[in-house]
C-alpha positions in Angstrom: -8.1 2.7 -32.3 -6.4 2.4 -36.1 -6.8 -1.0 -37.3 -2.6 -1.3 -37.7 -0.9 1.7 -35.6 2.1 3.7 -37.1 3.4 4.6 -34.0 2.1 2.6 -30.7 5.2 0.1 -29.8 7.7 1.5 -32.3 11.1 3.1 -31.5 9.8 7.0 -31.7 12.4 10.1 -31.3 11.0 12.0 -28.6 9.0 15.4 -29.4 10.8 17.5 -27.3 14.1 16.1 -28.1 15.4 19.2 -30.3 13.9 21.9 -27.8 16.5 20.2 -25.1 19.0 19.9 -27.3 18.7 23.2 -28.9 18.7 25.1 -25.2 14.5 25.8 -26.4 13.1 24.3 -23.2 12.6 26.4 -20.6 13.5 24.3 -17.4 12.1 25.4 -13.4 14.6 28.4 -13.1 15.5 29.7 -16.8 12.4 32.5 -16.6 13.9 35.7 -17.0 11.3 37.7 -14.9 11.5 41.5 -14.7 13.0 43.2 -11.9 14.1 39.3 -10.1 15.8 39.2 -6.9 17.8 35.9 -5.9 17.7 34.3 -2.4 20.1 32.4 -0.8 19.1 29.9 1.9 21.2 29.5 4.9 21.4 26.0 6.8 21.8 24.6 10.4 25.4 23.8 11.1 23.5 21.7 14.2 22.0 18.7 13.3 19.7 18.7 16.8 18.9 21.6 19.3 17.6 24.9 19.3 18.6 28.7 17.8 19.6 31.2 20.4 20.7 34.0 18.4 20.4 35.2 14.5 22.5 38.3 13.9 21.8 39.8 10.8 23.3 43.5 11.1 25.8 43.4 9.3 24.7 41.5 6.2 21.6 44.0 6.0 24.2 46.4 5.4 26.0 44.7 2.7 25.5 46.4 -1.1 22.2 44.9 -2.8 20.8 43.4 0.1 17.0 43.1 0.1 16.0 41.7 3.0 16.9 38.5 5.7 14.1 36.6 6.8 13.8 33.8 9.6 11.6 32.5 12.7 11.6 35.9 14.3 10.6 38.1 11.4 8.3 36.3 9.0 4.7 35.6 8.8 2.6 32.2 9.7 3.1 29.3 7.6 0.3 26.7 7.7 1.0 22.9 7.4 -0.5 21.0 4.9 -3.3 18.5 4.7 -1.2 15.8 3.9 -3.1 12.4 4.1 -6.2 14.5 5.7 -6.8 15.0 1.8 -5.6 14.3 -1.4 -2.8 15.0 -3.7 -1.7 17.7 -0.6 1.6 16.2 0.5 4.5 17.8 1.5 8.2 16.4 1.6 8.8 18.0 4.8 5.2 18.9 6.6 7.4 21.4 8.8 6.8 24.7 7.0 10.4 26.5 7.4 10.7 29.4 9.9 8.3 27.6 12.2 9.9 28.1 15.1 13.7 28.1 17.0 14.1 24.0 17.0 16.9 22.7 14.8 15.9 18.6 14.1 18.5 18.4 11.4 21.9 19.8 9.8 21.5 21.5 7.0 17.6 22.8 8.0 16.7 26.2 6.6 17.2 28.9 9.3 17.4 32.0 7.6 17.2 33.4 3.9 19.2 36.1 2.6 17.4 37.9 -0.2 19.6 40.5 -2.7 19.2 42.1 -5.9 22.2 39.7 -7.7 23.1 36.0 -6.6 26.7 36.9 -5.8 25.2 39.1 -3.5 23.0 37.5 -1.4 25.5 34.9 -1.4 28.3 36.8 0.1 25.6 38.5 2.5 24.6 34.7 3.6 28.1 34.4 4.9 28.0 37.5 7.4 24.8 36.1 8.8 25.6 34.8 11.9 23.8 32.0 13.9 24.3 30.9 17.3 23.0 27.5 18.6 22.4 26.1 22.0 23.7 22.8 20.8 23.0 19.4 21.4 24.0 15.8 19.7 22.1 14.6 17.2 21.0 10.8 16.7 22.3 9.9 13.1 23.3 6.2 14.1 22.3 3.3 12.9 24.0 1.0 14.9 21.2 0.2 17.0 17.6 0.8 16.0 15.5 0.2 18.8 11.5 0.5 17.7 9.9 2.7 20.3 6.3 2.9 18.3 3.7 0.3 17.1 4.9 -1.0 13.5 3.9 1.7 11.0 3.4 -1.5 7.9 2.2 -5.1 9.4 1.2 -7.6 6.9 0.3 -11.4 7.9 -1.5 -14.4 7.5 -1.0 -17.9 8.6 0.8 -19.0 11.4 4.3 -17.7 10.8 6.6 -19.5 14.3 4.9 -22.2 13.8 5.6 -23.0 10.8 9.3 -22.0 11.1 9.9 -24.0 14.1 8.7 -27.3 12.2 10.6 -26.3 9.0 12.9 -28.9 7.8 15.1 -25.7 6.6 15.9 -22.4 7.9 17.1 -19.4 7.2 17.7 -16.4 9.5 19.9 -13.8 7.6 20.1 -9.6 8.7 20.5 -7.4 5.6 21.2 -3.8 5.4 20.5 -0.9 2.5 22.1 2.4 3.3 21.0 6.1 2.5 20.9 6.6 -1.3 20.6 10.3 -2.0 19.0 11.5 -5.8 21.2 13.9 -6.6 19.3 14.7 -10.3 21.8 17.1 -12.3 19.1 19.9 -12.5 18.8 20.5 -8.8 15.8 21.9 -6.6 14.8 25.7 -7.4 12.0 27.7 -7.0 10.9 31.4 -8.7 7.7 32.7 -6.7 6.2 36.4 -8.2 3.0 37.9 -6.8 0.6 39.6 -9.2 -1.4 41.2 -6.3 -3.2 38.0 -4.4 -2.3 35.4 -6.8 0.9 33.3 -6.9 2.8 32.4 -9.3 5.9 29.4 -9.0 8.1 28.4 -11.7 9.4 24.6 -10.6 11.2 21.7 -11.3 8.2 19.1 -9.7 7.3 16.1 -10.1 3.5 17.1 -9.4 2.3 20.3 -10.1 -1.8 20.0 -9.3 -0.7 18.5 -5.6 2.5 21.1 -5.1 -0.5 24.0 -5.8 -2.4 22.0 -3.5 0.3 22.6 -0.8 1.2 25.8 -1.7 -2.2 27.1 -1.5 -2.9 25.7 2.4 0.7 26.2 3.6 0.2 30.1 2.5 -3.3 30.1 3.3 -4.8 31.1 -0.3 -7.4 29.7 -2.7 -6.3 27.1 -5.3 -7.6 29.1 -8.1 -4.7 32.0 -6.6 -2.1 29.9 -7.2 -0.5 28.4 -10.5 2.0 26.1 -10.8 4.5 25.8 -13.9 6.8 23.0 -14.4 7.2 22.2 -18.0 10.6 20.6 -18.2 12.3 19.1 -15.3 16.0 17.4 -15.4 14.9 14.8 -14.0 14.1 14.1 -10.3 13.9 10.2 -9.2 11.5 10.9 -6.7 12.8 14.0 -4.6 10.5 16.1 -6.5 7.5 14.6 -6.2 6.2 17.0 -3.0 7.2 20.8 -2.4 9.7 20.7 0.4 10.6 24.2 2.2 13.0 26.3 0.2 9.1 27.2 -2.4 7.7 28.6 0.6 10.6 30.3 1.3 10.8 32.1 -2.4 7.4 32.7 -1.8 7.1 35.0 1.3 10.0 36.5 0.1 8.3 37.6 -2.9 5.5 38.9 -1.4 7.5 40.8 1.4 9.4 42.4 -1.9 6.5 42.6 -4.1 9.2 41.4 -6.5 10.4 38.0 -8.2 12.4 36.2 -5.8 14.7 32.8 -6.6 16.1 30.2 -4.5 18.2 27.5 -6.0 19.5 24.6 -3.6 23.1 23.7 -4.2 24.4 20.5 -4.4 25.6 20.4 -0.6 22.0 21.2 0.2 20.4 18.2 -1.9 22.0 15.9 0.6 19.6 17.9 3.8 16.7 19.8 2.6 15.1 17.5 -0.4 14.8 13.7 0.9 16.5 11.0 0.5 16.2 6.9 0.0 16.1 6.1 3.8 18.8 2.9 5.7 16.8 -0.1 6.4 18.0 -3.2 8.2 16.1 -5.9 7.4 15.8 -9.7 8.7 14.4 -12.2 7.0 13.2 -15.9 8.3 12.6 -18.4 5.9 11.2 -21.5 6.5 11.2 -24.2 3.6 10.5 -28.1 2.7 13.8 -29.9 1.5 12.5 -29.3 -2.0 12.9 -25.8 -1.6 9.3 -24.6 -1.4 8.2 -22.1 0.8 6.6 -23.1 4.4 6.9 -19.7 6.5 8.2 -16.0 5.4 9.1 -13.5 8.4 10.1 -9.9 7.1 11.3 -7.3 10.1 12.0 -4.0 8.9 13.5 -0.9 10.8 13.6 2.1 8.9 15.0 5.6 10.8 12.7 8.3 9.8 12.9 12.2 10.6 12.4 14.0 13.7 9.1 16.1 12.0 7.9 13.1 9.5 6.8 9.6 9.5 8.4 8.5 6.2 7.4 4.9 5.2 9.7 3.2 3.2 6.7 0.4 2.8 9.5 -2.6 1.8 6.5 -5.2 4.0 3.9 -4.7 0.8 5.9 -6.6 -1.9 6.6 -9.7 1.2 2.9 -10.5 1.0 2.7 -11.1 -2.9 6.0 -12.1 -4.5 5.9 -16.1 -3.6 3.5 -18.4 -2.8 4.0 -19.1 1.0 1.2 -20.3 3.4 2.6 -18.3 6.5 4.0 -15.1 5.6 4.7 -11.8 8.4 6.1 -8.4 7.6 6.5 -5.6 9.9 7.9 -2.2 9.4 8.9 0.0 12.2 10.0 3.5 12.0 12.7 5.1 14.3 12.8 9.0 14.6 16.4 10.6 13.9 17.9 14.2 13.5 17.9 13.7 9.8 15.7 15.5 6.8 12.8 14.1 6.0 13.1 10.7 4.0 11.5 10.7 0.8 10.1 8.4 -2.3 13.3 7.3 -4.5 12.8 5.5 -7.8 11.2 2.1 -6.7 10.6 3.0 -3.0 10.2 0.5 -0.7 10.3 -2.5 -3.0 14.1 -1.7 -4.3 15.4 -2.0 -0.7 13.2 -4.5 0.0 14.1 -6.8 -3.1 17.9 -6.7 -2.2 16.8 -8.8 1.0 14.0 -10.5 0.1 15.7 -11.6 -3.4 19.1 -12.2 -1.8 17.4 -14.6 0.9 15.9 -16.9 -1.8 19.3 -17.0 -3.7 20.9 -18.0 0.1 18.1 -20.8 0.3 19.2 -21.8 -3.1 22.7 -22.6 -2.2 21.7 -23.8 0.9 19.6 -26.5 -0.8 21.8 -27.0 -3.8 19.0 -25.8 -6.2 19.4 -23.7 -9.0 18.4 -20.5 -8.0 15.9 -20.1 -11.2 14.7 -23.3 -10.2 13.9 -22.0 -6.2 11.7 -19.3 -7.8 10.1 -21.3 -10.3 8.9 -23.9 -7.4 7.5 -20.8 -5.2 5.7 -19.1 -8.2 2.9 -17.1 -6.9 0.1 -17.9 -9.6 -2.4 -15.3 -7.5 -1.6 -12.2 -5.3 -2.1 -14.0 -2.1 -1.7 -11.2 0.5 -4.9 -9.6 -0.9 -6.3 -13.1 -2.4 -7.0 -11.7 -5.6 -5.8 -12.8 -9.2 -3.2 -10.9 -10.9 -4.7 -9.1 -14.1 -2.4 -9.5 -16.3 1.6 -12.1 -14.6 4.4 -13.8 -17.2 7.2 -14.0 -14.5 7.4 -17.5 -15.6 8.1 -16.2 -19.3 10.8 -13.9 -17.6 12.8 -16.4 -16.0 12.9 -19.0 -19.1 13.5 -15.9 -21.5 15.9 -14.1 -19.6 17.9 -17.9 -19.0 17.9 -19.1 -22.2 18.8 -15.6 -23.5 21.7 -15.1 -21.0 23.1 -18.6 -21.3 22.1 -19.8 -17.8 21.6 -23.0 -18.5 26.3 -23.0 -18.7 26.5 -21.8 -15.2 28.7 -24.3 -12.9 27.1 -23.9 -9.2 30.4 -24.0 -7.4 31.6 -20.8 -6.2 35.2 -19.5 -8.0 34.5 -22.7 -10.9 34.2 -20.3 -14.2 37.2 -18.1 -15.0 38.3 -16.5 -18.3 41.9 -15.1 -18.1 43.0 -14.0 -14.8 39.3 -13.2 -13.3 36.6 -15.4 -11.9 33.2 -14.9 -13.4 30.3 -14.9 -11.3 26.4 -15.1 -12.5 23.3 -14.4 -10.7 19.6 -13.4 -11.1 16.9 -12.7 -9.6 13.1 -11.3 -9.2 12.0 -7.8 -10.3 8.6 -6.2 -9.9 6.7 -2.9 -9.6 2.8 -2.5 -8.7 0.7 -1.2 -11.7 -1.7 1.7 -10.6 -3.9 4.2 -12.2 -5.2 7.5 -11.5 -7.2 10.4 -12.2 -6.4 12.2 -15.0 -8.3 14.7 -17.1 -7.2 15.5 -20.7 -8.3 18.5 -23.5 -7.3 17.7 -26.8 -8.3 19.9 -29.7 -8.6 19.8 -33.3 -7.5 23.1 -35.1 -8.2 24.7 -38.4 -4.6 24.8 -39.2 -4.1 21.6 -39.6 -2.9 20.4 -35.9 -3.7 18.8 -33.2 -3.5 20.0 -29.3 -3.8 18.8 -25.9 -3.4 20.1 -22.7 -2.9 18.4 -19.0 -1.4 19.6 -16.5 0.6 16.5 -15.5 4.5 17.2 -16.2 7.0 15.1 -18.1 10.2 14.4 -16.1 11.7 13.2 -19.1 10.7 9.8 -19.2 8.9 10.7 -22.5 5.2 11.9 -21.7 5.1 14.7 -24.5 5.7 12.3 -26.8 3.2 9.1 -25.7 0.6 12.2 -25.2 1.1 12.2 -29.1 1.6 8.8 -30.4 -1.6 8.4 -28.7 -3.6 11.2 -30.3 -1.4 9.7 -33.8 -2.9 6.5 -33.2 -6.5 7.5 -32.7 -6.3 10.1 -35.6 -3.4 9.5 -38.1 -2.1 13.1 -37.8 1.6 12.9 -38.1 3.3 13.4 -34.7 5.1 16.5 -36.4 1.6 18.3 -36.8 0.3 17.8 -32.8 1.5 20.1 -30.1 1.6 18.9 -26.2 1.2 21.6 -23.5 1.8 19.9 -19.9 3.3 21.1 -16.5 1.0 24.1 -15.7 -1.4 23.9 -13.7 -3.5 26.4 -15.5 -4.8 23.3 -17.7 -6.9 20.2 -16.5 -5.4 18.5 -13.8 -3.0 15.6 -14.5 -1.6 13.0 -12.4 1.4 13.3 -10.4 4.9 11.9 -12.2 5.5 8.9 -9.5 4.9 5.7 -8.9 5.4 4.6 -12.4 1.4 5.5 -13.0 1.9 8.6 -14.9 1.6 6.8 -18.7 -1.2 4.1 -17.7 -3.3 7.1 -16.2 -3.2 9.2 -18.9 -3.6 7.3 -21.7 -7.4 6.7 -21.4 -8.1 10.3 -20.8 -6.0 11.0 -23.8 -7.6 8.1 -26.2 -11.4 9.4 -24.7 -10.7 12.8 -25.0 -9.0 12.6 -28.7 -12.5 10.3 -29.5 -14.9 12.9 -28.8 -13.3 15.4 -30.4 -13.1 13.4 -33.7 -17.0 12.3 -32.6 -17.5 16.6 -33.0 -15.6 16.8 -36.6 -18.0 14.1 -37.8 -21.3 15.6 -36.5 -19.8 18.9 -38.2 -19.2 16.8 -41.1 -22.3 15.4 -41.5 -24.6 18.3 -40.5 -22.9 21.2 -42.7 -24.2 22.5 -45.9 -22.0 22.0 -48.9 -19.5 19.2 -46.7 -18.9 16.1 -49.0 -20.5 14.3 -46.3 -23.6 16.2 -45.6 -26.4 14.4 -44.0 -24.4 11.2 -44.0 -25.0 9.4 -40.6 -22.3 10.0 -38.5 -21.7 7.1 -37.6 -21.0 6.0 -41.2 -17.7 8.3 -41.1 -14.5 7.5 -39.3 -11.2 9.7 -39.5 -8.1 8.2 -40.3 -4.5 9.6 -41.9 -6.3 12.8 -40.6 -8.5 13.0 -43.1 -12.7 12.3 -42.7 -14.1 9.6 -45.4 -17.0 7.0 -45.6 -16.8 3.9 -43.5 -14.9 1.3 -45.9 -13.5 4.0 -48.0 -9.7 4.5 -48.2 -8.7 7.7 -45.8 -6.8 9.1 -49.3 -10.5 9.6 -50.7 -11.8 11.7 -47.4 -11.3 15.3 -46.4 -8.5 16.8 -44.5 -9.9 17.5 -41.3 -9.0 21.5 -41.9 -11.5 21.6 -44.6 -14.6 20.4 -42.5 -13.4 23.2 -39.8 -13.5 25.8 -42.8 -16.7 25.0 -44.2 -18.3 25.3 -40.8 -15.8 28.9 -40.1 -14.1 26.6 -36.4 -11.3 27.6 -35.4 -11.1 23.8 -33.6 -13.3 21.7 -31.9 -12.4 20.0 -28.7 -12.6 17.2 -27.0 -12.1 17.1 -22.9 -12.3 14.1 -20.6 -11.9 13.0 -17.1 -10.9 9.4 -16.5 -10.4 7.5 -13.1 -9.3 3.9 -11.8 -11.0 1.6 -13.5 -13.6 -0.5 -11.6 -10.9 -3.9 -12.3 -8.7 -2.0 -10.0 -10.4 -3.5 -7.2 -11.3 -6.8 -8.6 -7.5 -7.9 -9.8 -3.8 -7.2 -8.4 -1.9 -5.2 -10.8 1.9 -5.6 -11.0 4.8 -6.0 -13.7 7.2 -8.3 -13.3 10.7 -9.3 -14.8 13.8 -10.8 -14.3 17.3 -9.9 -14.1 20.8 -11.9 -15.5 24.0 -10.6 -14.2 27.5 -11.5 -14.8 30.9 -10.3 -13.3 34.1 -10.2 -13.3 36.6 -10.3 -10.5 40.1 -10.1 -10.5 42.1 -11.3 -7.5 45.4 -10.0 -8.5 44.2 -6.1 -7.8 41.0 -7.0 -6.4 38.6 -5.5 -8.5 36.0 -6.2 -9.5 33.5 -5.3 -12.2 30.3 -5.9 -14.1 30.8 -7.7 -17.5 26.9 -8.6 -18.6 23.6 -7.5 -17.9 20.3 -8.7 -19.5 17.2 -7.7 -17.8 13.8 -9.2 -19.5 10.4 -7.1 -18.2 6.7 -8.2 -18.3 5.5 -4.9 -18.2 2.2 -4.8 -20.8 2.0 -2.9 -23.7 5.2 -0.8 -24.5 3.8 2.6 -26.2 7.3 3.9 -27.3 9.9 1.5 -27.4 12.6 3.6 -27.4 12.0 5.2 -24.2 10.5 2.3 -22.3 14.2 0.4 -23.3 15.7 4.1 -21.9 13.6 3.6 -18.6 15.6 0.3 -17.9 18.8 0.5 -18.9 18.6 4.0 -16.7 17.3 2.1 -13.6 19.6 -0.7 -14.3 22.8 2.1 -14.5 20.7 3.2 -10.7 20.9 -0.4 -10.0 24.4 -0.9 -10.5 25.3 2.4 -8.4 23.2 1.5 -5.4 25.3 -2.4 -5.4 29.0 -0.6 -5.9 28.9 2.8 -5.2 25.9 4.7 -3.4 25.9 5.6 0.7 25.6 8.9 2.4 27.6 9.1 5.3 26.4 11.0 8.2 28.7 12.9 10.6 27.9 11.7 13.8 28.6 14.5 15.8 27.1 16.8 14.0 24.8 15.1 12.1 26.4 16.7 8.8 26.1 14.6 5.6 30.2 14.2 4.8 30.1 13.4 1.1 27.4 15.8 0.2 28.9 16.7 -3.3 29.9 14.7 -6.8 33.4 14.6 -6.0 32.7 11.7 -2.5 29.7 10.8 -3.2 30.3 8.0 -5.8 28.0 7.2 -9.0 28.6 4.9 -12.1 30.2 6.3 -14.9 30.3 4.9 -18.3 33.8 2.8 -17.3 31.6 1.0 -14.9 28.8 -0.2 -17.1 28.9 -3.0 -19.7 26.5 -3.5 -22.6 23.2 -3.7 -21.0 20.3 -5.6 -22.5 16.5 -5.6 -22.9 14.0 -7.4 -23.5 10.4 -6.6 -23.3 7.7 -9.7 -23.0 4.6 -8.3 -25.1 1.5 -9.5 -23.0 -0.9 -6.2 -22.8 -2.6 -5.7 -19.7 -6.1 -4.7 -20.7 -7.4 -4.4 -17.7 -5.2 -1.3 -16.4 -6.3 0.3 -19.9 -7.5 -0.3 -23.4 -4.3 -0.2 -24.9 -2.9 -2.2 -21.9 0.7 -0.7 -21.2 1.6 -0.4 -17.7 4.5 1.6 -15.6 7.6 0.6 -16.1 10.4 3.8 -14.6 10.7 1.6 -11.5 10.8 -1.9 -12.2 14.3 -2.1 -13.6 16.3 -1.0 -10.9 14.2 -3.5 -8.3 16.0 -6.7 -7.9 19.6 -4.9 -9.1 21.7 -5.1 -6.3 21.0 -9.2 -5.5 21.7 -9.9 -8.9 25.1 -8.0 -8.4 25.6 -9.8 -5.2 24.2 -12.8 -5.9 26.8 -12.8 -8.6 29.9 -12.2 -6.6 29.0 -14.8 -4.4 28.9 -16.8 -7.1 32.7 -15.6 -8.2 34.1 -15.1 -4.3 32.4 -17.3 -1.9 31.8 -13.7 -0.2 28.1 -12.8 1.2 27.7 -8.9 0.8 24.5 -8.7 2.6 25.4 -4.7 3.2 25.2 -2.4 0.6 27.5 -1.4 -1.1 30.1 -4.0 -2.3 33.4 -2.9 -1.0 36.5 -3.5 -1.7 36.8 -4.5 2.0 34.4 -7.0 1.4 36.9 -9.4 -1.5 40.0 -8.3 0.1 40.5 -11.7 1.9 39.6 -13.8 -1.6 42.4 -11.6 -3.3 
């Protein structure tokens, strides 16, 4: 690594930024392929029972139409490994066209296929579908667990220690369904080139959505290729293939043509996944001094009627506090709804609304400051898997994050600080995310023109990957990040790690740092071994690159060589370098997470009832920031996230048909820029070197964890009201108006 970097940590413009800008980025469906044929999918109108009839006569007739494909006309689809093997998950394992059962509204029945969009979409309308009908379960009223619990964590002895506990706390909360709804929405082009497969996508993990492809359609990897190499953004609902690829792909090869399917907007709320409802209880038992004696977590989570989603909210139970007695269980309840799926921070950002509004509840209860609560049940070692944490500064969090925000002039009595006509309300809490690393395997190659390029196939999703890709190589070489081109989202290059999970960064980095090394390790041999080189039969290991140029260890980089030269005198076009990293062996030795804290103010007026978020400062323990301009990006995003899913979010389910009745931007209800204050940021700077050398960690979830109990922590604080179901409404500080 350069002794003093130019670019690790520093505030750098992204490398993309003017292809997006400019319209220069090709995203999942802007390839113009020759001869392209669109397809239009058409959904259940059922949400539960079976098909009876399809009746496509008429829209075969229809101008332009190519073809209309469903259960009774299309070939075998295989399902896919899934957790049989790795990176080959699906989002839905049901491969569409499977057979005549209807399990949700809004399930893929039947494509129409036509030579123009307009087409296909006006033959779509003549199909017509009749259903033997029957009602689907969408409630969740009652969740009655019919299964074994799908997540059970324990240790201690947890009634026991809540029957002898001095104070209790038994308190039901509830997260509804969040849908993604990224503004580039799910599309697929498939085109045959006799037995291989092409698919342009908008994924969040090419290598395993080739993985799927290739045992869903029943071909070799190496016949299919997967090309994703801008994505407007995704938040977890691309992560795995769901049905509408396979669909553009046995279209195409029935046509021996391109074919395109786009989902609409009305479709995103069926086919793609979705953040699931949980109802959670939570038992706490605790001394009069506000420490921790017994932890019960109960989860119920609906799930699909084909999957066993896990929204795993029992993990982050086990770790969070210190607490001698501690049981989480998590049981799933089948339901004629799509497939859930992974939403930014799955599992812990439902599961930190309850467990981080409970410990604010046992603060009041015990007249402690909620800080104060956390502080005294600081978990100083992971003690569900009794290991050390490799790198914790929650601590730091709390006392930056208070004496930053001012906590220290917060009155404890509810409705006590007012400016003007509204009643401010403060509150905090916990935020954390686990730290992971993959496999990852990275070319990078030094070229006789003077730049430098590397190649994974791992995707950016516009959290910034191009560009840490090239601060890294930067760093390691001193080329100037206008000089190094980044190829990723194909999986045509060395396989990458999928973009979830907050792992993508910490996983590639070593493969990028090794893979930049040996290639420099090649210049030098070349430098040292060829005839004429200023360097010739200088140890290698004497020489060192830096600025980009090759010079004598101690001597200034301006006195060396551009690296060009040394290619030239040896007639290289480039010399690479290519590495395969994995999870390093302190994976298994420490518990890896990021922490931080969050500081929320609002503001409620009692005259109209509204209320509204007037501060935010959110201080993360998250390693090593590599850029900080995108890092502070990542949080204020998932902060904006966190804001929606306290105020606004819910997907409301038709319960007679199962229909999703807000499936569009017009009901269903996000933040806009009217409903955000100045945010703030501060990142600790404690590098984890045990997840990687340069010891930056994952930080795309974190931020929006622990969001909504600081938003409803605070208008407790302001209303006396308990909003222990999301979201806020106005419902909810009517009666304080």
């Amino acid at each position: 690594m350069a002794e003093k970097s130019t670019v690790i940590g520093k505030e750098i413009t992204r490398i993309d930024g003017i292809l997006k800008v400019t319209g220069g980025a090709p995203y999942g469906v802007e390839y113009a392929l020759e001869n392209m044929a669109w397809g239009v999918g058409i959904g259940s109108t059922i949400g539960a029972g079976r098909i009876a009839r399809i009746d496509s006569s008429e829209a075969e007739k229809m101008p332009g139409v190519l073809a209309v494909l469903h259960h009774g006309n299309t070939e075998k689809l295989f399902r896919p490994a899934n957790s049989f093997e790795e990176m080959s998950r699906p989002g839905e394992s049901r491969p569409p066209f499977e057979d005549d059962q209807v399990y949700y509204y809004g399930q893929f029945v039947a494509l129409v296929v036509a030579d123009t969009f307009e087409r296909a979409q006006a033959a779509a309308g003549r199909v017509v579908v009749k259903y033997d009908a029957r009602t689907p379960d969408v409630s969740t009223a009652e969740l009655t667990p019919k299964d074994p619990p799908a997540v059970k964590n324990e240790r201690g002895d947890v009634e026991s220690a809540l029957s002898s506990a001095p104070v209790k706390l038994d308190v039901t909360y509830e997260t509804p369904v969040e849908t993604h709804n990224p503004m580039e929405m799910h599309a697929t082009i498939a085109t045959w080139n006799k037995d291989k497969l092409t698919l342009y996508e908008t994924s969040q993990g090419v290598v395993n959505h080739r993985n799927v492809a290739a045992e869903v359609l029943n071909l070799q990897r190496e016949s299919v290729q997967v090309i994703s190499r801008f994505i407007g953004s995704g938040f977890g609902c691309k992560l795995f293939p769901w049905p509408h690829s396979w669909m553009a792909a046995i279209a195409s090869k029935k046509l021996a043509r391109p074919v395109k399917v786009s989902v609409p907007r009305s479709m995103m709320f069926t086919t793609v996944g979705h953040r699931p409802f949980t109802r959670q209880r939570i038992q706490l038992g605790a001394d009069k001094d506000g420490k921790l004696t017994a932890f019960h977590h109960e989860i119920l989570q609906p799930t699909s009627m084909v999957d066993d989603y896990v929204e795993n909210c029992a993990e982050a139970t086990s770790m969070l506090y210190a607490c001698p007695n501690v049981r989480a269980v998590q049981y799933l309840i089948h339901k004629n709804i799509g497939t859930p799926t992974p939403m930014r921070g799955p599992g812990r950002t439902p599961s930190l609304f309850a467990i981080e509004s409970a410990m604010d509840e046992l603060a009041v209860k015990l007249n402690i400051d909620p800080v104060e609560v956390r502080i005294r049940n600081y978990a100083e070692m992971d003690e569900g898997k009794k290991m050390p944490f490799s790198s914790k500064h929650l601590r730091e969090a709390y006392q930056t994050g208070a004496e930053k925000f001012g906590w220290s002039q917060r009155n404890p009595k509810v409705g006590s600080m007012t400016k003007g006509k509204e009643i401010l309300g403060l509150g905090m809490a916990t935020c954390t995310w686990p730290a992971t690393r993959h496999n990852a395997e990275v070319r990078v190659s030094l070229l006789a023109d003077g730049t430098v390029r590397a190649s994974c196939a791992t995707q950016d999703v516009g959290t910034g990957t191009y560009t840490v890709f090239a601060e890294i190589i930067s760093d390691r070489t001193g080329v100037p990040l206008d000089k190094i081109r980044v190829q990723l989202g194909d999986t045509a290059m060395p396989p990458g790690p999928t973009s979830g999970g907050s792992a993508a960064t910490a996983t590639v980095i070593p493969a990028i740092a090794q893979a930049t090394d040996q290639a420099v390790q090649s210049l030098l041999k070349v430098a040292a071994l060829t005839s004429g080189s200023p360097f010739e039969k200088v140890d290698p290991k004497n020489l060192k690159m830096t600025g980009g140029r090759v010079h004598k260890e101690g001597d200034s980089a301006e006195s060396g060589t551009p690296f060009p030269d040394i290619l030239k005198l040896r007639d290289l076009s480039g010399l690479d370098g290519q590495v395969k990293t994995e999870a390093p062996p302190e994976a298994k030795q420490f518990s890896m997470h990021s922490f931080g804290a969050h500081f929320c103010e609002v503001a409620f007026d009692p005259e109209i009832a509204r209320l509204r978020i007037s501060r935010w400062l959110t201080v993360i323990d998250g390693g090593r920031m590599i850029n900080m301009k995108t890092s502070r990006n990542q949080i204020l995003g998932a902060i904006v996230m966190g804001v929606g899913m306290a105020m606004f979010e819910e997907t409301i389910y038709d319960h007679r048909n199962g229909k999703p009745v807000n499936n569009n931007f017009a009901d269903y209800i996000v933040p806009v820029n009217a409903d955000i204050p100045d945010l703030d940021c501060i990142f600790l700077d404690f590098p984890d070197n045990k997840l990687n050398e340069y010891g930056a960690r994952g930080i795309g979830e974190i931020g929006l964890t622990g969001c909504a109990s600081a938003v409803t922590s605070a208008v407790y604080h302001a209303t006396g009201v308990r909003v222990r179901g999301l979201p806020v409404r106005i419902e909810n500080l009517l009666k304080t108006a």
